[in-house]
C-alpha positions in Angstrom: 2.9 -15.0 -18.2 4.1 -13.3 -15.5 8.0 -13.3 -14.4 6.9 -15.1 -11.0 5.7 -19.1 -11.5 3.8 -21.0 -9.1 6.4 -22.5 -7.6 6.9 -25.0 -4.0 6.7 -21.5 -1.9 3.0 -21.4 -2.9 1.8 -24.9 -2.6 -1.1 -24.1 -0.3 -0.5 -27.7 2.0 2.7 -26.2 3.4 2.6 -25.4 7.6 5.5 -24.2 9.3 7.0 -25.3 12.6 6.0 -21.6 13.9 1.8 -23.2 14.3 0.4 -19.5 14.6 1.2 -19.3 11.1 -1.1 -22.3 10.5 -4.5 -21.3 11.4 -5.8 -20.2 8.3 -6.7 -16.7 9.6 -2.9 -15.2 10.1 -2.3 -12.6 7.6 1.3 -14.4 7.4 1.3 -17.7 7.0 4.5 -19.7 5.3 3.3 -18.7 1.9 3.0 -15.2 2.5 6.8 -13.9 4.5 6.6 -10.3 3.7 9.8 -8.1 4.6 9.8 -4.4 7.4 12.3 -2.9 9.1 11.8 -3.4 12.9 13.1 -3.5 16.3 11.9 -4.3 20.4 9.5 -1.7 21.6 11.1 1.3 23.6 14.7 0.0 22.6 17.6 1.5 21.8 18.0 -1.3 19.5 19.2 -0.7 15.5 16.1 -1.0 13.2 17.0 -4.2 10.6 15.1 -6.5 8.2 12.4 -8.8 9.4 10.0 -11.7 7.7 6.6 -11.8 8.8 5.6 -15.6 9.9 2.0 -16.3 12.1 2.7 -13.8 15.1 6.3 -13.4 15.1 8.8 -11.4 13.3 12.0 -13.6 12.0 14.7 -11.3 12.7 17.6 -11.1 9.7 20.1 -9.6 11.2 20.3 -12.6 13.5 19.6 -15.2 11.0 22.8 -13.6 9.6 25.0 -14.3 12.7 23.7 -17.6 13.5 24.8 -18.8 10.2 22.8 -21.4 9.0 21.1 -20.8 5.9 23.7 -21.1 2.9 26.4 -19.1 3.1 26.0 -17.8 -1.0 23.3 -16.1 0.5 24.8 -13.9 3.5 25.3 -10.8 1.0 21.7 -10.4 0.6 21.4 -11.2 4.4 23.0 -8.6 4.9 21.4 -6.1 2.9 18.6 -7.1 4.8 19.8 -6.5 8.4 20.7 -2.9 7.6 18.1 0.2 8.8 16.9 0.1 5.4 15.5 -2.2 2.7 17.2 -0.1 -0.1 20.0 -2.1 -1.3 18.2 -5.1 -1.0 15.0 -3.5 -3.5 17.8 -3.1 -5.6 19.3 -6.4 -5.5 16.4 -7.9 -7.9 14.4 -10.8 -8.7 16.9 -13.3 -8.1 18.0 -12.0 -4.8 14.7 -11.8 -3.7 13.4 -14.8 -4.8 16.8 -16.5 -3.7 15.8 -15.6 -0.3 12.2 -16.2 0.0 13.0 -19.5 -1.0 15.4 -20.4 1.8 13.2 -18.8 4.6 10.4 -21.0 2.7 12.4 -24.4 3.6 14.1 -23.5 7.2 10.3 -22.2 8.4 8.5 -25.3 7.0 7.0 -28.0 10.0 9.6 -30.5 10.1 12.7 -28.4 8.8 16.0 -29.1 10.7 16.6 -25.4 10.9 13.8 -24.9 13.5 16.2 -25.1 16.6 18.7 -22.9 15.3 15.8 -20.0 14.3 13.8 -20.6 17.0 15.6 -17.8 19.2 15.6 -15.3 16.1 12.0 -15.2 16.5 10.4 -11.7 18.1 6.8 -11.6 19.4 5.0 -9.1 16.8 3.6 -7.6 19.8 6.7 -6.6 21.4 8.2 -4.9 18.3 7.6 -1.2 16.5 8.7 -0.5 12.9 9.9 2.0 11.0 9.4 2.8 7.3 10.7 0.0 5.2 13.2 1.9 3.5 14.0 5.2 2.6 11.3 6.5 -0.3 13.3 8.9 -2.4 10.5 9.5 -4.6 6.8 9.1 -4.4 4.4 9.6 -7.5 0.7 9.2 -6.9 -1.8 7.7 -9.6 -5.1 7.7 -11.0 -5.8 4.2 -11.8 -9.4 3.8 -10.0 -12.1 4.9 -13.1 -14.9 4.8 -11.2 -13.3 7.1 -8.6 -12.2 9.0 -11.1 -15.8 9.3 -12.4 -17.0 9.8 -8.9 -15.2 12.4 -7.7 -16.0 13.9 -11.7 -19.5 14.0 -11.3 -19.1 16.0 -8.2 -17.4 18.9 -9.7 -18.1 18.1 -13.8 -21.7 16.4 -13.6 -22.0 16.4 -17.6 -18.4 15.5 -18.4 -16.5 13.8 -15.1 -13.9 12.1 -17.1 -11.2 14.3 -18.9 -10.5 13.2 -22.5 -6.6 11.8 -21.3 -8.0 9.4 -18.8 -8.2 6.6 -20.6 -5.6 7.0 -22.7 -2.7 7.7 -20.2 -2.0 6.5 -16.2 -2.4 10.0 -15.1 -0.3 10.8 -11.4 1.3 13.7 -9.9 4.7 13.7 -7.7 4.0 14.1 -4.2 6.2 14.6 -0.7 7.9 11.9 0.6 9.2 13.0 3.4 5.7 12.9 5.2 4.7 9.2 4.4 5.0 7.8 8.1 4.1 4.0 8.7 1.2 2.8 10.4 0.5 3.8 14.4 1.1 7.1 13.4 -0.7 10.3 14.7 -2.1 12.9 11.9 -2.6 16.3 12.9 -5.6 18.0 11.3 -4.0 20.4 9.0 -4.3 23.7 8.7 -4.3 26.0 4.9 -6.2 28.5 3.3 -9.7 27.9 2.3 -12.6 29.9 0.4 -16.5 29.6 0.2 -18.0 30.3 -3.6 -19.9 32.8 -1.8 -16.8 34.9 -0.4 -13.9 37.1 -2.0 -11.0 36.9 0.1 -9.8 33.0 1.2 -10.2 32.1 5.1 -6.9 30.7 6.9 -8.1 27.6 9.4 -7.9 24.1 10.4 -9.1 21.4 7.6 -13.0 21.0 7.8 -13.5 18.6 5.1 -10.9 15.9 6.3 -10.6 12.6 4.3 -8.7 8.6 4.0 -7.9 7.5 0.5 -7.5 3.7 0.3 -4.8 3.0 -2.0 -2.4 0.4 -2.6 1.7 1.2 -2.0 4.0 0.3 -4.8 7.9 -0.2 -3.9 9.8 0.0 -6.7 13.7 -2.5 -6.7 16.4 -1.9 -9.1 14.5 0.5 -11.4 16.3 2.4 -14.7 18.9 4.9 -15.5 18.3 8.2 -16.1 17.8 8.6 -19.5 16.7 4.9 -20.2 12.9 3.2 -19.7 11.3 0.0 -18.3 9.2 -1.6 -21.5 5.7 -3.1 -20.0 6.7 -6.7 -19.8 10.2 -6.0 -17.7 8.1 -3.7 -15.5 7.2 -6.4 -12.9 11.1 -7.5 -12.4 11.4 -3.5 -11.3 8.5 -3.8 -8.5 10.3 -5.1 -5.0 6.8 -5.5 -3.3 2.9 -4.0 -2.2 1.7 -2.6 0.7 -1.6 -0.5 2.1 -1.5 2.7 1.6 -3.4 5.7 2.9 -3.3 9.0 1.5 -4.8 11.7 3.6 -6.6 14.2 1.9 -8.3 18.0 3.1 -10.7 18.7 0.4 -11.4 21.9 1.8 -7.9 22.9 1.1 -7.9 20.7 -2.2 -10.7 22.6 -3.5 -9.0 26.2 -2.9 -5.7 25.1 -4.5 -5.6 22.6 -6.8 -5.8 25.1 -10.0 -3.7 24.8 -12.3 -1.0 22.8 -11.0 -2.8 20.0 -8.8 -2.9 19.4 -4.9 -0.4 20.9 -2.3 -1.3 21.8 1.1 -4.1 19.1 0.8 -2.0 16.3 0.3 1.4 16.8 1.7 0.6 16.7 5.2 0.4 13.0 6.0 0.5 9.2 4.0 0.2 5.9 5.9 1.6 2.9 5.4 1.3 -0.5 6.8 4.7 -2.2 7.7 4.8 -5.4 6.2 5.4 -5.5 2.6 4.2 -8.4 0.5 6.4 -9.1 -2.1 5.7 -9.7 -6.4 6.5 -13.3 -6.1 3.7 -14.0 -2.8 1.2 -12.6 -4.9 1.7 -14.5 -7.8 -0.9 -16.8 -7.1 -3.5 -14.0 -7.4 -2.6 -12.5 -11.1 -5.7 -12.5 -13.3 -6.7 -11.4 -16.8 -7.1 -7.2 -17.1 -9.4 -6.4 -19.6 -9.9 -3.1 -21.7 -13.9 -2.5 -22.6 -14.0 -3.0 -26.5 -15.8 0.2 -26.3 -13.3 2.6 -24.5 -9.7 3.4 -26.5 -7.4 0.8 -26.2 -4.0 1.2 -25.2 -0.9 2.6 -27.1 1.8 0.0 -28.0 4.1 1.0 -25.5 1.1 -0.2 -22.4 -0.1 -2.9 -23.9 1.1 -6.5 -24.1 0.0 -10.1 -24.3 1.6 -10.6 -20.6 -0.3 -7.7 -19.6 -3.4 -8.7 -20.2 -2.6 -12.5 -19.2 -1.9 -11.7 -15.8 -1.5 -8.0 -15.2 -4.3 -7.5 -12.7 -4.2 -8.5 -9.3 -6.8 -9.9 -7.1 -6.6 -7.7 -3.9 -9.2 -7.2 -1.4 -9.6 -4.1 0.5 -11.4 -2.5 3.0 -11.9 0.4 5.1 -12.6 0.4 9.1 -13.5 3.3 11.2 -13.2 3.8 14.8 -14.5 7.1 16.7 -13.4 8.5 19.7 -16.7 7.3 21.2 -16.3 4.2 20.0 -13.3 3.4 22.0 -14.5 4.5 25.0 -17.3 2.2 24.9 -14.9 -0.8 23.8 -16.7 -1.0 20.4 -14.8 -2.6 17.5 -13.7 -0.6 14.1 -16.9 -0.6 11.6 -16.7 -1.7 8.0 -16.5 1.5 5.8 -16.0 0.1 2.8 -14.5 -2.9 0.8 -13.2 -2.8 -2.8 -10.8 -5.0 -5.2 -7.6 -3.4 -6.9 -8.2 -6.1 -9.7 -11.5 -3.4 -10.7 -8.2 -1.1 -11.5 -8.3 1.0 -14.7 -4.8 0.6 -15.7 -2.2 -2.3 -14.4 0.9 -1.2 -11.9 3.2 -2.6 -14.9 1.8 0.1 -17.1 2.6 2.5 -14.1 6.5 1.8 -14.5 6.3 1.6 -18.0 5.0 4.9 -18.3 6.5 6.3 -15.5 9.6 5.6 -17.1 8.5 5.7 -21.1 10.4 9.4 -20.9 13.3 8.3 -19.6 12.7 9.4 -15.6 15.1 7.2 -13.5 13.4 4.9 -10.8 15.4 4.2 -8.1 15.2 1.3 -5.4 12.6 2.5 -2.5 10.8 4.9 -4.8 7.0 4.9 -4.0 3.7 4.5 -6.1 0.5 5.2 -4.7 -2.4 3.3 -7.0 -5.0 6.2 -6.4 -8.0 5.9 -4.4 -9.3 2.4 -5.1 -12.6 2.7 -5.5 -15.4 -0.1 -7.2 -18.7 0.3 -8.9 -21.3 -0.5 -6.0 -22.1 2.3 -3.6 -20.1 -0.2 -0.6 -17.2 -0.2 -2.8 -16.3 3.3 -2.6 -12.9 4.4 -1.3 -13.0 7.6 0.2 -15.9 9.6 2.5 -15.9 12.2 -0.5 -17.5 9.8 -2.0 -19.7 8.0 0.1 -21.1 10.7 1.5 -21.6 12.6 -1.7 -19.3 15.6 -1.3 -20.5 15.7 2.7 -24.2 15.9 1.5 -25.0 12.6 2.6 -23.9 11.9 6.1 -23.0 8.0 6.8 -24.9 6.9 10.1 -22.5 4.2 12.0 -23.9 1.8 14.1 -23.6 3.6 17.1 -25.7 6.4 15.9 -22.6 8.7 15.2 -22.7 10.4 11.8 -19.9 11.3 9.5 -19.4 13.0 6.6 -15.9 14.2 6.9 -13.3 12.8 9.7 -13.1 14.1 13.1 -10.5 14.4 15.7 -10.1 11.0 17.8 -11.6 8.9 14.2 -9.0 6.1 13.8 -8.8 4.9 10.1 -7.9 1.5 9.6 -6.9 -0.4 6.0 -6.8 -4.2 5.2 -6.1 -6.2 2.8 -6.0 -10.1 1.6 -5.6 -12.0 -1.2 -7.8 -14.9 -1.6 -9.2 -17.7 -3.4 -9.4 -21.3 -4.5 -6.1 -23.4 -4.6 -4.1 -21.1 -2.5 -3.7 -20.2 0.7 -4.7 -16.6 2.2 -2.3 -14.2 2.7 -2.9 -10.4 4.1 -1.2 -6.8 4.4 -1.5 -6.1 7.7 -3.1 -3.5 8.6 -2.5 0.4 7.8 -3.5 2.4 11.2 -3.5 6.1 11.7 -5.7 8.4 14.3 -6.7 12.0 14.0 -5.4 14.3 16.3 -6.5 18.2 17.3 -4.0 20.9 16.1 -6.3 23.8 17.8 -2.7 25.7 17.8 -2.2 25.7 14.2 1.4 26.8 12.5 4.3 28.3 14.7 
């Protein structure tokens, strides 16, 4: 069983006095309330906490002052009206779920709250965000096999999985400092490439630009160093999830990933959406992971009757793509692709469990990335790499452009939703970046 129940915050007949979060197509309806950092557009206004409900942002910080929620719970108010999420990742499963509840009952139709929160309410369209909190450190994984197998068969037709894969969560640690949230412009970056056919490396703009659809991790109160997270604690030391895109030059990638792994081609740029959707909201939407009887089976330290109750996670994702062109003429985004992170190889509990199994210290705000997420159908596919074969196959869009990389003025755009009988639909957001010329290259 999983450390979050089914409890009265998911009971799928609950609307709230705000009624956009009662249509049944909101990303954020009363069951959902994921937490950002925000503020009013073009302010000079302190970024603080927020709770996503319909199309407005409840603002903590003045929840706080107005005083009316119990007062046993203004310490974790608190936390949450500072720039950052940090100390309240850190606060854990009670403090989280303390809350959650509370905003739960004062938001729900008929609550004797509403007047009081009405005026902490902020049109989502009149606010910007910030990152969530401040991501110390961010470790990418692996955990997509038929990506893995993919991307394999482009380089290692006759043997595309290594012999670890399915035996360990393979991930590498990446840059923080460049994850940027969602709105964001991404230079096309520049590195050192080379052709099989030439001797000395070319220096130059990325040619072979590329989206990974992922899913973001936040880790809460985490471990001292020294000390690990066992597999069935794991999910008490995850604050929330988000959408997560992790830019990718395979030009660059191809050049300079032997022996130690990407640099230059990953560094550059990661996207996040804003909102993040906590452990608890998603509860609904556990289901069974599975192991093939065929493939090995996991050592004792990954694997666990909780685990495979309930490890999984039914999220939906998809990729959108919107050309320069395409804005021009006022055309919407095109579907890309669409996958489900429940077709993941290895669960995000056995990510902290290994992550940690050494004794590596997680800290509240550290960042997982879940690796592309890719499925086994050919519209499932996560990344251009893949669908268009390793740029061999161009993808014709529906305006007749073709792609097989990105190009400048291509806006990427990542959703998600959880969904399905018995509880109501809640969604991510979206994660929104465009791709900008750097003709100038490096100072």
């Amino acid at each position: 069983m999983s450390i979050y129940t089914i409890n009265e915050t998911h009971d799928p007949a609950l609307q709230s006095w705000v009624q956009s979060a009662n249509t049944g197509e909101s990303d954020f309806p009363i069951q959902n309330l994921p937490f950002a950092e925000f503020r009013r557009s073009n302010s000079s206004e302190s970024f603080r906490g927020g709770v996503a409900i319909g199309d407005r942002v409840l603002d903590l910080a003045a929840v706080l002052e107005c005083s009316v929620l119990d007062q046993a719970l203004n310490p974790v108010l608190e936390a949450c009206a500072e720039a950052t999420l940090n100390r309240f990742m850190g606060m854990g499963v009670a403090a989280w779920s303390g809350l959650r509840l509370a905003l739960s009952r004062a938001l729900r139709a008929g609550s004797e709250l509403e007047e009081s929160l009405r005026p902490c309410l902020v049109p989502q369209s009149e606010v910007e965000y910030s990152l969530p909190c401040v991501i110390g450190d961010y470790t990418d994984f692996y955990t997509s096999v038929h990506h893995a197998t993919n991307v394999g068969k482009l380089f290692r037709p006759d043997n595309p999985l290594l012999p670890n894969y399915k035996w360990v969560p393979i991930g590498y640690h990446g840059r923080s400092s460049s994850i940027d949230v969602s709105g964001q412009q991404v230079k096309r970056p520049w590195g050192q490439t080379r052709a099989p056919d030439q001797e000395r490396p070319g220096f130059g703009p990325c040619k072979r630009l590329d989206y990974e659809l992922e899913v973001g991790i936040y880790i809460g109160p985490g471990n001292e160093l020294g000390s690990s997270i066992g597999l069935d604690d794991a999910e008490g030391h995850v604050f929330g999830y988000c959408l997560f895109n992790d830019w990718s030059a395979r030009d660059l990638q191809a050049w300079e990933y032997q022996p130690l792994g990407p640099f230059l081609a990953k560094n550059f740029a990661s996207t996040v959406s804003p909102w993040v959707v906590t452990g608890e909201a998603m509860a609904p939407y556990r289901t069974v992971w599975t192991r093939d009887a065929g493939d090995p089976q996991p050592l004792e330290y990954l694997e666990s009757e909780q685990n495979r109750a309930s490890g999984a996670i039914d999220m939906r994702l998809q990729v959108l793509l919107q050309t320069e062109q395409m804005r021009q003429q006022g055309a919407a985004p095109v579907l890309l692709s669409e996958s489900t992170f429940a077709d993941s190889y290895w669960t995000v509990a056995q990510m902290v469990a290994h992550h940690s199994v050494n004794g590596c210290n997680l800290r509240p705000g550290d960042f997982f990335g879940s690796g592309t997420q890719s499925g086994p159908d050919d519209s499932e596919l996560g990344s251009l790499l893949e669908l268009s074969e390793g740029g061999k196959k161009p993808i014709t869009l529906e305006n007749g452009e073709q792609r097989t990389f990105l190009e400048d003025g291509d806006a990427v755009i990542l959703s998600g939703y959880c969904e399905k009988a018995g509880a109501a639909r809640i969604g991510f957001g979206q994660a929104t970046a465009t791709v900008v010329a750097n003709s100038t290259g490096p100072a």
